[in-house]
Residue frames as qw, qx, qy, qz and C-alpha x, y, z in Angstrom:
[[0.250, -0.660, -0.451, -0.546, 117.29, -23.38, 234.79],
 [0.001, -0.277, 0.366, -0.888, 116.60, -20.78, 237.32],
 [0.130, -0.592, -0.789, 0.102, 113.58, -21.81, 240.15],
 [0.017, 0.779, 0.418, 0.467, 110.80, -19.64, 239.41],
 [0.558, -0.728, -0.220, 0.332, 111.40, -17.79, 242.64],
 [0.309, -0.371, 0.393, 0.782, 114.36, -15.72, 240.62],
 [0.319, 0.624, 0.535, 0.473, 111.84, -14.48, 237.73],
 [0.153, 0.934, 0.211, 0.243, 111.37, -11.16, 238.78],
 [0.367, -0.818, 0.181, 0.404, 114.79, -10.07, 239.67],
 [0.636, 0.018, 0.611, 0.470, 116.04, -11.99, 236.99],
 [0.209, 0.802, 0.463, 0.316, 113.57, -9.86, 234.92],
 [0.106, -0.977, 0.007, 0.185, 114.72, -6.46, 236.31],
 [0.498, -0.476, 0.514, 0.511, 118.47, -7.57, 235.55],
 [0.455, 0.314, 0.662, 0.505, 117.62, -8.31, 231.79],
 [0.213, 0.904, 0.368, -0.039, 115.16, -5.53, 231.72],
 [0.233, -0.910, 0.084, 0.332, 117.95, -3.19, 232.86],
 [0.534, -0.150, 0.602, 0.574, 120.86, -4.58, 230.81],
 [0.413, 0.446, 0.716, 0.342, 118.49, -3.41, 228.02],
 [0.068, 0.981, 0.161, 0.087, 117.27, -0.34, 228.62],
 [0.547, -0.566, 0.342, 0.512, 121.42, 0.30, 229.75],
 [0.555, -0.065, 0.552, 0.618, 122.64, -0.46, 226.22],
 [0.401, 0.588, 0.480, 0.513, 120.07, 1.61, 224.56],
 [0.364, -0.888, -0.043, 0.276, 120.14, 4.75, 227.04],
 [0.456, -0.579, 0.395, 0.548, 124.08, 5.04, 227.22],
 [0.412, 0.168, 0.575, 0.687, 124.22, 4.43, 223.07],
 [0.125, 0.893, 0.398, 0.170, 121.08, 7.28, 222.74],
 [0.403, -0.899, -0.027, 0.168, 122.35, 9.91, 225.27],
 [0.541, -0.176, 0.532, 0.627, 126.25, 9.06, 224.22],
 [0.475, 0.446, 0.571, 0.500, 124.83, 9.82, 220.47],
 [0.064, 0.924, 0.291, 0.239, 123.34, 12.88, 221.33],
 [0.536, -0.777, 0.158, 0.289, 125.83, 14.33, 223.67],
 [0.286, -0.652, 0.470, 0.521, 129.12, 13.92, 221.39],
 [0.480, 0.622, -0.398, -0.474, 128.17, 12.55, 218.16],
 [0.979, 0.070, 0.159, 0.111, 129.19, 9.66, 216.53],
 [0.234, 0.768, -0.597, 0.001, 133.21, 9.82, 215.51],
 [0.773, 0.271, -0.571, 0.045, 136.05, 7.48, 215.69],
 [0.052, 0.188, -0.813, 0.548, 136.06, 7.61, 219.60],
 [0.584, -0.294, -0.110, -0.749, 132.10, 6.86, 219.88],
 [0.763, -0.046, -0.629, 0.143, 132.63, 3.01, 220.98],
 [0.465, 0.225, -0.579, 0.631, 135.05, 4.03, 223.69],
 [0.255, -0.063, 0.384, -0.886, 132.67, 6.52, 225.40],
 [0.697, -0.167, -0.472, -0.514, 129.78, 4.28, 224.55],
 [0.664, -0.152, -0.702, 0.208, 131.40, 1.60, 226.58],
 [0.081, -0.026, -0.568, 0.819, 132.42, 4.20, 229.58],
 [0.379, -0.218, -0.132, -0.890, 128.86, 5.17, 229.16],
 [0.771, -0.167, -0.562, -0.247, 127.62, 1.63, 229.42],
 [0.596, -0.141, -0.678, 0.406, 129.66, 0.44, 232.57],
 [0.002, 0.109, -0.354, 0.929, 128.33, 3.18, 234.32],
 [0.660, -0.188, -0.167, -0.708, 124.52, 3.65, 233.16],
 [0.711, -0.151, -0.652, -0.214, 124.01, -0.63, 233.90],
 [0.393, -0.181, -0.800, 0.416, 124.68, -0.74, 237.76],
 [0.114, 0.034, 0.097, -0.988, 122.81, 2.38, 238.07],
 [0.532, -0.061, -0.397, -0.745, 120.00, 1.04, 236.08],
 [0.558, -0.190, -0.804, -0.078, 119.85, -2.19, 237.87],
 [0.120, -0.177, -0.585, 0.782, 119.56, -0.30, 241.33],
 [0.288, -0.022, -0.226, -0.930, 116.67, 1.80, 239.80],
 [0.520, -0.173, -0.601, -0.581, 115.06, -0.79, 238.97],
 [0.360, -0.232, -0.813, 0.395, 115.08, -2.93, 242.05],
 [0.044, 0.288, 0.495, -0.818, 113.82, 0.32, 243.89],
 [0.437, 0.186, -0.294, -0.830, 111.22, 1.60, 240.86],
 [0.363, -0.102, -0.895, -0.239, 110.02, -2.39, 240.34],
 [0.226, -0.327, -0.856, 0.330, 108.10, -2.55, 243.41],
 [0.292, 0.535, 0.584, -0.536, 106.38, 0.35, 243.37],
 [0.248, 0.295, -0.326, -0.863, 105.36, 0.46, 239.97],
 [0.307, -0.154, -0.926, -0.157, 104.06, -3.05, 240.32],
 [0.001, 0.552, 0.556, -0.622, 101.89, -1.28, 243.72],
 [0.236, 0.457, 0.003, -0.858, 100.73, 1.49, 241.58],
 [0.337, -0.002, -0.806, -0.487, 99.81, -0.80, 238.04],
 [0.260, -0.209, -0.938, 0.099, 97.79, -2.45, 240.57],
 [0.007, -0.542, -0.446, 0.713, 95.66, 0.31, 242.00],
 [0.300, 0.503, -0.132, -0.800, 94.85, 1.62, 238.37],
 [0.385, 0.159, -0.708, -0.570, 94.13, -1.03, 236.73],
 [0.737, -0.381, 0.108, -0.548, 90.88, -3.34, 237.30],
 [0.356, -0.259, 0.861, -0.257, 90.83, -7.03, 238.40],
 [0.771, 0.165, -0.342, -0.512, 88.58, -8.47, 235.58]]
């Protein structure tokens, strides 16, 4: 187990791994189709989109967590 202190990167790394695999397999699908090379470019698609995404997030996580907070109340 991970000390709590590593939840919310830990969370941006899973988050991103996720939204990676469906992104690169959407975008891949639309772009060239599905055929008997779709895997191959899926994957080049993947190892590309996931360090990308995980940078995103790091930089997007913080302020979207500032902005959630300013629109929403404090019940």
């Amino acid at each position: 187990m991970l000390p709590k202190k590593f939840s919310q990167p830990m969370f941006l790394i899973i988050m991103s791994f996720g939204m990676s695999i469906i992104m690169s397999c959407v975008v891949t699908l639309v772009n060239t189709g599905f055929n008997d090379r779709f895997f191959e470019r899926y994957f080049n698609a993947f190892t590309f989109a996931f360090p990308v995404a995980i940078v995103a997030a790091f930089i997007i996580g913080p302020i979207a967590k500032v902005i959630v907070s300013k629109i929403t109340s404090k019940d």
